[in-house]
N, C-alpha and C positions, 0 to 999 in steps of 0.2 A: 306683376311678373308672372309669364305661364309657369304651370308646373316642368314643363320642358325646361325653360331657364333655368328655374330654380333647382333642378337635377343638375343640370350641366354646371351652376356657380358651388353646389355643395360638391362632384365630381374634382371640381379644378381646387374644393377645400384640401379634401383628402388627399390628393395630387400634391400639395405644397405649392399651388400655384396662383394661387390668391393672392391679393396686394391686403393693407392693411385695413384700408377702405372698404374691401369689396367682404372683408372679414368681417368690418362692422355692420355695413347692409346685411351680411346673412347671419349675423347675431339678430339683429332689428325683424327680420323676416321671422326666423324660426320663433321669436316671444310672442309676435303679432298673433292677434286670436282667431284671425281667416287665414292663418298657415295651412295651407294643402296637409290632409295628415294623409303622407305617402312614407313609403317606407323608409326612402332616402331622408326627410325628416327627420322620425324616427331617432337615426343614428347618428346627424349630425349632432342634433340635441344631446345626446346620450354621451356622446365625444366633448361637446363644448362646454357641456355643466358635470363632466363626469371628475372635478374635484370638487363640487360641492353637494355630491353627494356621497359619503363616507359608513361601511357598514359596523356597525354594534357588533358588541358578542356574540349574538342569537342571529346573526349575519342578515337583520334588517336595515334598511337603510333609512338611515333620517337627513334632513335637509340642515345646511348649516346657513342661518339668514344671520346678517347682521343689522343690529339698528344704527338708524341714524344716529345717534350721540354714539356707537361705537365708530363710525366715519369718520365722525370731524375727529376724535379721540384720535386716528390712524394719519388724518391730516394734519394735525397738532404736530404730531413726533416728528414728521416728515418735514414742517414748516422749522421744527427747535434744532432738528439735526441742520437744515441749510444755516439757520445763525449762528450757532457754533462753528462751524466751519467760517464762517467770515468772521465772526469775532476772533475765532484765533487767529485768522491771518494778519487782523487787522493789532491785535495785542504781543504779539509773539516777535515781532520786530521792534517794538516798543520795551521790550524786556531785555533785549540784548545790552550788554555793556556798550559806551561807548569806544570808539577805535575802527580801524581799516579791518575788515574781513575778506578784501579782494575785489575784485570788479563783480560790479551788477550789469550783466548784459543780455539786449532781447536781439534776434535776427526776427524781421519782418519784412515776408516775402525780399529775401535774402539782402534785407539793408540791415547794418550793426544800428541798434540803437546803446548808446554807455550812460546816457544820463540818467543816474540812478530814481530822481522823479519819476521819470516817463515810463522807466518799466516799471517800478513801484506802480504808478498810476493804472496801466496795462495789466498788470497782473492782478490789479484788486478789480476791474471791470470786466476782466472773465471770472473773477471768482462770482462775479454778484450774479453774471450770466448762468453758470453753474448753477447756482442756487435758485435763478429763477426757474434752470430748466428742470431740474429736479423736483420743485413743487410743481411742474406741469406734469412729472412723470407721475409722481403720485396721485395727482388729480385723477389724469386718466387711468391708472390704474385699479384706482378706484369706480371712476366709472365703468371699466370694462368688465370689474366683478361683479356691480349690480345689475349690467346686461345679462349675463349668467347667469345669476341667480333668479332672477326677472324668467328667463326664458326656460331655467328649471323648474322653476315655479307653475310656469305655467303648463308642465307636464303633468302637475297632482291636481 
């Protein structure tokens, strides 16, 4: 990428007009160690890792890195929170008394479904959905902080 580009994709940062994608290319750009050092560099850097770096009392600043066993630790909580949430779903209808509590009903793409299997069934396969996507949010949330930190890193 010319340094023209890469003014212009950190331009369109600051703009708010970047895709997610084009966010992580110029994450990946500005850590890389043949980063053009221009000034627009400079400040994207300064902007993209500017929460992990946090000033002391004597208003120096120090780097906040995490280790790997503090990761999976972060992934851990995230993986125990998705199973709680399905295990409750899955135990908390199991707990109810027996007896009528009304109809159980799904509209899907505006057909009624009433048999209470099917939504039961439905309802527990977006929960599992949920819970997968959720450990993919954490995954890459994960990953998008060691891109930062990676690319404040590589400003000391």
């Amino acid at each position: 990428m010319t340094n023209d580009e890469l003014k212009i994709l950190i331009g369109r940062y600051f703009n708010g007009e970047t895709s997610l994608d084009e966010e992580k290319l110029l994450r990946q750009l500005l850590a890389a160690k043949d980063c053009p050092d221009i000034e627009e560099t400079d400040e994207a850097r300064a902007v993209m890792a500017f929460s992990l770096a946090t000033p002391d009392a004597t208003g120096e600043t120090y780097k906040t890195t995490t280790t790997v066993k503090q990761r999976k630790k972060h992934l851990v909580w995230w993986n125990c929170a998705a199973a709680a949430i399905v295990a409750a779903a899955l135990i908390i209808p199991a707990l109810r008394p027996s007896g009528s509590y009304g109809e159980c009903v799904a509209y899907v793409n505006g057909t009624r479904i009433d048999d209470t299997e099917t939504v039961t069934a439905m309802m527990f396969s977006e929960l599992g959905e949920a819970a997968k996507a959720s450990n993919q949010i954490a995954y890459d949330m994960t990953l998008e902080w060691h891109q930062m930190a990676d690319a404040f890193n590589a400003l000391n």
